[in-house]
C-alpha positions as CSV (number, residue, x, y, z in Angstrom):
1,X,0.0,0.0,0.0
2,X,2.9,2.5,-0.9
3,X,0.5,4.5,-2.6
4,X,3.2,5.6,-5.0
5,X,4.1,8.4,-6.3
6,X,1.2,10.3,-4.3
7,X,3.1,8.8,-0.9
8,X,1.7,11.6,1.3
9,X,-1.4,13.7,1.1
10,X,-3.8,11.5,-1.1
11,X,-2.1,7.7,-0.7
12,X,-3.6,4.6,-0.3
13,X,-2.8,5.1,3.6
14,X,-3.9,8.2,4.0
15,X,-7.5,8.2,2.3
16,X,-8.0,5.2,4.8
17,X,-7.0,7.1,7.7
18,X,-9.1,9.7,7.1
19,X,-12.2,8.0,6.3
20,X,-11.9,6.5,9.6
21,X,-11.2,9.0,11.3
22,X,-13.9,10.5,10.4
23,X,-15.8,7.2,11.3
24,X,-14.6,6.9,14.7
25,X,-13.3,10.4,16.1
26,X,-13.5,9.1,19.2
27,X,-11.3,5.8,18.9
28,X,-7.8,5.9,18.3
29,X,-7.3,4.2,14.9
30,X,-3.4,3.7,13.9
31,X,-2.4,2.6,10.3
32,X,1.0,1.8,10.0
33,X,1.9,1.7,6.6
34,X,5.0,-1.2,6.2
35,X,5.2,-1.0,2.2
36,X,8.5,-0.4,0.2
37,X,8.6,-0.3,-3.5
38,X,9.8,-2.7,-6.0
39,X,9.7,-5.8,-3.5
40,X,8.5,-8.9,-3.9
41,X,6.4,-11.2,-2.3
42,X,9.4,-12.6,-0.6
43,X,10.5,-9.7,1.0
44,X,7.1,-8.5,1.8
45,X,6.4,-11.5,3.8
46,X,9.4,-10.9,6.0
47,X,8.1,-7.1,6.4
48,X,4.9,-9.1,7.2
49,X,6.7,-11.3,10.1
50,X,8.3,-8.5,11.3
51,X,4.8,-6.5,11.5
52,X,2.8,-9.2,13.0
53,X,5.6,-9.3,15.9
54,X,3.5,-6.0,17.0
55,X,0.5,-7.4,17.6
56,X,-1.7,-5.8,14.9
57,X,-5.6,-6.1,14.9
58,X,-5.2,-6.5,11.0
59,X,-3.0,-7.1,8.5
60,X,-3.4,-5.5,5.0
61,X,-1.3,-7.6,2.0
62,X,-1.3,-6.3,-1.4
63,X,1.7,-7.7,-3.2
64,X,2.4,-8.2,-7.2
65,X,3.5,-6.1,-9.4
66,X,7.4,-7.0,-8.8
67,X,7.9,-10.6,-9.6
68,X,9.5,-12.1,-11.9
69,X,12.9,-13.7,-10.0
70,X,13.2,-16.5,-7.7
71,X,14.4,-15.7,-4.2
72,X,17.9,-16.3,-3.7
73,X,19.1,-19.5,-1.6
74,X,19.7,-19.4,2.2
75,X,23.3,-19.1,1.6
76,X,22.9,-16.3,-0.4
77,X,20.7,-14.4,1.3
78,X,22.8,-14.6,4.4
79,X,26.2,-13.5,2.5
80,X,24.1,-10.6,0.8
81,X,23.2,-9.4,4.5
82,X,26.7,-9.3,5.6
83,X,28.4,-6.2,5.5
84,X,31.7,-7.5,4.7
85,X,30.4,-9.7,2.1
86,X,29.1,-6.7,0.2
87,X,32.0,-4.3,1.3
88,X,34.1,-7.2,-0.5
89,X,31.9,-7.2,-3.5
90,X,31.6,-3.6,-4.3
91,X,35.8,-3.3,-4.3
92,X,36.4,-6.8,-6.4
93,X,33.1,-5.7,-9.1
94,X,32.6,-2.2,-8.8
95,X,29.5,-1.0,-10.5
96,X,29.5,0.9,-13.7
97,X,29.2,4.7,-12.6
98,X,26.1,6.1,-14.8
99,X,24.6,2.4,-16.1
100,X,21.3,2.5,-16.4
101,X,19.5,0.6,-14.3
102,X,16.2,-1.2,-15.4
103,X,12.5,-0.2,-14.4
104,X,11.0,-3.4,-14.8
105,X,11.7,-6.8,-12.9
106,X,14.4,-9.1,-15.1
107,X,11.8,-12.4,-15.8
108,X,12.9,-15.7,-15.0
109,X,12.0,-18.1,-17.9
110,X,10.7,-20.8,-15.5
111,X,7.7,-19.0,-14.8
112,X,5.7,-21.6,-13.0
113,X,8.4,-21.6,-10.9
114,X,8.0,-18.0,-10.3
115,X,4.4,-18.4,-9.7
116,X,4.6,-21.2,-7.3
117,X,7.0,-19.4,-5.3
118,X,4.7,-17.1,-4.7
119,X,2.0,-18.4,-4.1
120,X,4.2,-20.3,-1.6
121,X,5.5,-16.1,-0.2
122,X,1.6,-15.5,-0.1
123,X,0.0,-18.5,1.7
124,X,3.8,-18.2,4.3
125,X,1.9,-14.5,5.2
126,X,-1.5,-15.8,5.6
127,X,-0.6,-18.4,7.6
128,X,1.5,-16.7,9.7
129,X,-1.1,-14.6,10.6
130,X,-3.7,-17.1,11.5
131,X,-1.3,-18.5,14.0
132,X,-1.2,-15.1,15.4
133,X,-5.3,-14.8,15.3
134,X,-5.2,-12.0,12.8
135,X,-7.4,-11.3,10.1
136,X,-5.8,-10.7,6.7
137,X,-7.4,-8.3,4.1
138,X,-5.6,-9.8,1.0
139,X,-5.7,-7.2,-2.3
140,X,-5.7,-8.7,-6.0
141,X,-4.0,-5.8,-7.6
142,X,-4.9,-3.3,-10.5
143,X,-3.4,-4.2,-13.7
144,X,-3.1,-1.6,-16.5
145,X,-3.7,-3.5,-19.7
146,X,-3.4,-0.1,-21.8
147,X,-0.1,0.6,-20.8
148,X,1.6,1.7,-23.7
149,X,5.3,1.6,-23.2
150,X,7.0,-0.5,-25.1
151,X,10.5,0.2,-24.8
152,X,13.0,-2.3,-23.9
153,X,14.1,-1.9,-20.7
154,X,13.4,1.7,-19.7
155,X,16.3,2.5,-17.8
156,X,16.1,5.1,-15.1
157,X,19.3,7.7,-15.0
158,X,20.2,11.2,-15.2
159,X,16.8,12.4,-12.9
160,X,14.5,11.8,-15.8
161,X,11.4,9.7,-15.4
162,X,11.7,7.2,-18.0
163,X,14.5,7.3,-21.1
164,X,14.4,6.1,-24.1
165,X,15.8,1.8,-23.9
166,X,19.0,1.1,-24.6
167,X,18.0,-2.2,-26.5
168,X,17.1,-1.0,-30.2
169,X,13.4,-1.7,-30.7
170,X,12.9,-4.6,-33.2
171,X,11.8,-3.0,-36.7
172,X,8.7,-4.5,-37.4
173,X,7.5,-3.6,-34.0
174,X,8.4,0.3,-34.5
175,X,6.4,0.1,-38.1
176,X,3.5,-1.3,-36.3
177,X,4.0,1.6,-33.3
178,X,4.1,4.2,-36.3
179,X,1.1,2.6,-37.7
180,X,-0.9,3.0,-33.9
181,X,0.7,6.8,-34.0
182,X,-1.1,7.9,-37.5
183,X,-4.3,5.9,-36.3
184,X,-4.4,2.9,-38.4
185,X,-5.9,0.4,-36.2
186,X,-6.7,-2.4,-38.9
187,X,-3.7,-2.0,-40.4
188,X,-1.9,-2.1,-37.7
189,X,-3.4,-5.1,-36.6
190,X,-2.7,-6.8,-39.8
191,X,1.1,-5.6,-39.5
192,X,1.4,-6.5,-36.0
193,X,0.2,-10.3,-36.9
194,X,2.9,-11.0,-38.8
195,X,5.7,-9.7,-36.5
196,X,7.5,-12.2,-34.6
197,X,8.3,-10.2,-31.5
198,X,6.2,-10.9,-28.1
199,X,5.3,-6.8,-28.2
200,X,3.3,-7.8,-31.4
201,X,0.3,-8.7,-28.7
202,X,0.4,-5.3,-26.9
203,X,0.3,-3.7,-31.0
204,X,-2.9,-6.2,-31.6
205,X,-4.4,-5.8,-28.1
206,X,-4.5,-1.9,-28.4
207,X,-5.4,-2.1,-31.9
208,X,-8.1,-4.3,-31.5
209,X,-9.5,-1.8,-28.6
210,X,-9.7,1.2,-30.9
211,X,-11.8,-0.6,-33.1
212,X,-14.2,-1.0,-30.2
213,X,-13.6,-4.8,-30.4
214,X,-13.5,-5.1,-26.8
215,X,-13.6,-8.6,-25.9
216,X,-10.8,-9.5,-28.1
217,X,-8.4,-6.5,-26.7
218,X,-9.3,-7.6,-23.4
219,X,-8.1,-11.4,-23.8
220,X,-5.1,-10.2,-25.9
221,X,-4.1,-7.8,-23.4
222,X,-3.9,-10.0,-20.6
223,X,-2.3,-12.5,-22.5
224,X,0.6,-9.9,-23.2
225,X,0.7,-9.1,-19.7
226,X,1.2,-12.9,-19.2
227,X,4.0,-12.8,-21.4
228,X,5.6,-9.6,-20.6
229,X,4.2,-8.2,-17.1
230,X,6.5,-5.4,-17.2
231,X,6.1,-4.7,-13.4
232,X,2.3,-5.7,-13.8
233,X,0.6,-8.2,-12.1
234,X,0.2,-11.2,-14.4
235,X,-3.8,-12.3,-14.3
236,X,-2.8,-16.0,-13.4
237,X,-0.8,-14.5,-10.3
238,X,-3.9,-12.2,-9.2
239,X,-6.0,-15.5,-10.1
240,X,-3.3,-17.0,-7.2
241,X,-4.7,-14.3,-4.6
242,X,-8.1,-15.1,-4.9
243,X,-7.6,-19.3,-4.2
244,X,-5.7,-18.1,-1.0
245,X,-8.4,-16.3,-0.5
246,X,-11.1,-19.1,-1.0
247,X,-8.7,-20.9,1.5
248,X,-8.9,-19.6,4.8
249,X,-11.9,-18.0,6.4
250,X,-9.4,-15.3,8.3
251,X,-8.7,-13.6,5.0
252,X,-10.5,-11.5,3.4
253,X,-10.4,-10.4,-0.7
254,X,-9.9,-7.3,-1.7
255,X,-10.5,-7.6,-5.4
256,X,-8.7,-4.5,-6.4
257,X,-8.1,-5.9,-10.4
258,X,-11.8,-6.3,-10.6
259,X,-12.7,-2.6,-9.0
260,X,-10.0,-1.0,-11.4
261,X,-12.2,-2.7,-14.1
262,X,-15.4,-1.9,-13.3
263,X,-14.4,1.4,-13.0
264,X,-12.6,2.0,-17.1
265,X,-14.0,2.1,-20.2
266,X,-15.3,-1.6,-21.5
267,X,-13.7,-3.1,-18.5
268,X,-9.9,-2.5,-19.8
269,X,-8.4,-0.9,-17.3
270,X,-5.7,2.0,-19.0
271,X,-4.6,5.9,-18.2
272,X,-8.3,7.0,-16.9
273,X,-6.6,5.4,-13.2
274,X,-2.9,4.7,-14.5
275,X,-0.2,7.3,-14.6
276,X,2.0,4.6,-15.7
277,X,2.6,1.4,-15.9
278,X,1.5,0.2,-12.6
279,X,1.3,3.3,-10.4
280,X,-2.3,4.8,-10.4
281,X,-3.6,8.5,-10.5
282,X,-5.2,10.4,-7.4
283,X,-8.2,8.9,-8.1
284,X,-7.2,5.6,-8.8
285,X,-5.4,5.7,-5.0
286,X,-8.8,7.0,-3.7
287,X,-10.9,3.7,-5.1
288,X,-8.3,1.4,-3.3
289,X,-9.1,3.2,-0.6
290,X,-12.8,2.5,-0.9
291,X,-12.2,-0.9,-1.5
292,X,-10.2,-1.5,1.5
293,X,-13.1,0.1,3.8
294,X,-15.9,-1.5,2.0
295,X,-13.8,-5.0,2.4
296,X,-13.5,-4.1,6.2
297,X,-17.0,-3.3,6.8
298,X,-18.2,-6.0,4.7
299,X,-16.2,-8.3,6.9
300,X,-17.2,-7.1,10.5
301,X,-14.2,-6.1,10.9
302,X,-15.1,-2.9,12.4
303,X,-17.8,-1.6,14.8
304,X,-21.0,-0.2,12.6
305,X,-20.9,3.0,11.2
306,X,-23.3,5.1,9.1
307,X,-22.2,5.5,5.6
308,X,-21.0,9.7,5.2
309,X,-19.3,11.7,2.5
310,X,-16.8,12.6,4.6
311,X,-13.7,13.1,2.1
312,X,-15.5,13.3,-0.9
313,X,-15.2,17.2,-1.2
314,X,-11.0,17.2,-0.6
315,X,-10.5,14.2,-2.5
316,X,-12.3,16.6,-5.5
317,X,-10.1,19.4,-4.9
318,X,-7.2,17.0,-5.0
319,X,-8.3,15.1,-8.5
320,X,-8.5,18.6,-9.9
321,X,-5.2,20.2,-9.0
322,X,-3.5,16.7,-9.6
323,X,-5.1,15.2,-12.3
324,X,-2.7,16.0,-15.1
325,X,0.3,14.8,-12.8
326,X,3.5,12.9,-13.7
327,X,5.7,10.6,-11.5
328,X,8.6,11.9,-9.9
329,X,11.9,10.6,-11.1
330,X,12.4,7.3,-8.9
331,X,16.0,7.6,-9.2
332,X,18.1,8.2,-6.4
């Protein structure tokens, strides 16, 4: 729930804390928000251990978008921790000053592996928390299928959000780009079949969508996302969530994939709540939010309260002064 790049006024946390707030002004309601970016479902379940080892009345998981490698073996992991072992490191490979480093998680090829892993990293967090006696409110995750960046890589340097990939883009797939730019959609469709480059399903998917052929966009979009997640949740991960889910009667779903759907055009979920690949907009943070509350109420997870629009006005004022925002640069 980092709530990034709005981490502050207008997060994920901080809607939630103010709706209940207003809720319960009386009772003193403390969300402590645990998240760091770009970690995976291993790492987040030993943020997890560490934050059920204070006791909390419930514990929110929403973890996805950054799979892609397996977690390292024990002996690894402990060498990696040592501070001589990466003292040691640094002075025998120093790193290239000014290399690019890359946005999107590296993909393992096994990727059942990857999925079992974590589903493994998942059900660890939900059972860990049972033992403890607390509820779980565990979040599918928003996937943007109209993401539209295609470059290879997109390697983060010089303070800029996102530069142009270092890996030249393969040629049929730039004609097939040009031929989305000038608003060609059949033949770009056509063109795109015939390219023998995974991208050539985002070129279809989006290509398809213009020509209002929804259904088809929809399944060739996720399929591409499948393929090439590109710090997305894949669908059959997010499908993952939902059997834990089913599994236990401490959790709780939040079905956040299926809110971000309900809530674009034809069910295809793009820049209306997206500012980018995976990061959503003001009001995109806001329906998380929601979700979140309506999952705890739903559940009983809270004492009664009477439904009130106590935000709503802010959260306007907010969408308008932010709604034509960009990321910050998420270099260092």
């Amino acid at each position: 729930m980092m709530g990034v790049p709005y981490q502050y006024a207008g997060s994920i946390p901080y809607w939630l804390s103010t709706e209940l707030a207003a809720r319960y002004p009386d009772k003193p309601i403390e969300i402590v928000n645990a998240a760091q970016s770009a970690q995976s479902a291993t790492r987040v379940g030993e943020i997890a251990g560490f934050a059920l080892g204070h006791e909390p009345d419930l514990l929110m998981i929403a973890t996805c978008n950054n799979e892609g490698t397996l977690a390292p073996g024990k002996v690894t992991e402990r060498l990696h921790r040592s501070g001589t072992f990466r003292l040691l490191k640094k002075l025998l490979k120093p790193e290239k000053n000014g290399a690019p480093v890359p946005l999107h998680t590296p993909q393992d090829k096994d990727i059942t592996a990857v999925r079992n892993a974590f589903k493994d990293s998942v059900k660890k967090m939900v059972l860990a928390a049972r033992r403890k006696k607390v509820p779980v409110l565990l979040a599918t995750l928003p996937v943007n299928l109209r993401y539209d960046g295609h470059e290879s890589g997109l390697p983060l340097k010089g303070g800029k959000w996102q530069e142009p990939g270092s890996v030249p883009e393969d040629k049929c797939i730039a004609q097939g780009n040009q031929l989305l730019k000038d608003r060609k959609w059949v033949k770009a469709e056509i063109h795109f079949g015939g390219c023998k480059n995974v991208e050539a399903f985002r070129g279809i998917g989006l290509a398809l969508y213009e020509q209002r052929r929804f259904a088809e966009a929809k399944r060739t979009l996720m399929q591409y996302v499948e393929l090439q997640p590109r710090n997305r949740c894949r669908p059959s991960f997010n499908a993952v969530i939902r059997n834990i889910a089913n599994q236990f009667d401490t959790v709780h779903l939040v079905d956040l994939e299926a809110m971000a759907e309900k809530n674009s055009p034809y069910g295809i979920p793009g820049p209306e709540l997206f500012v980018d690949y995976c990061h959503m907009n003001w009001m995109g943070q806001g329906m998380v939010a929601d979700e979140f509350l309506a999952a705890l109420k739903q559940a009983k997870l809270m004492p009664p309260w009477q439904e009130q629009p106590t935000a709503l006005q802010p959260r306007k004022i907010i969408y308008e002064r932010h709604q034509n925002d960009l990321p910050p640069p998420l270099d260092d």
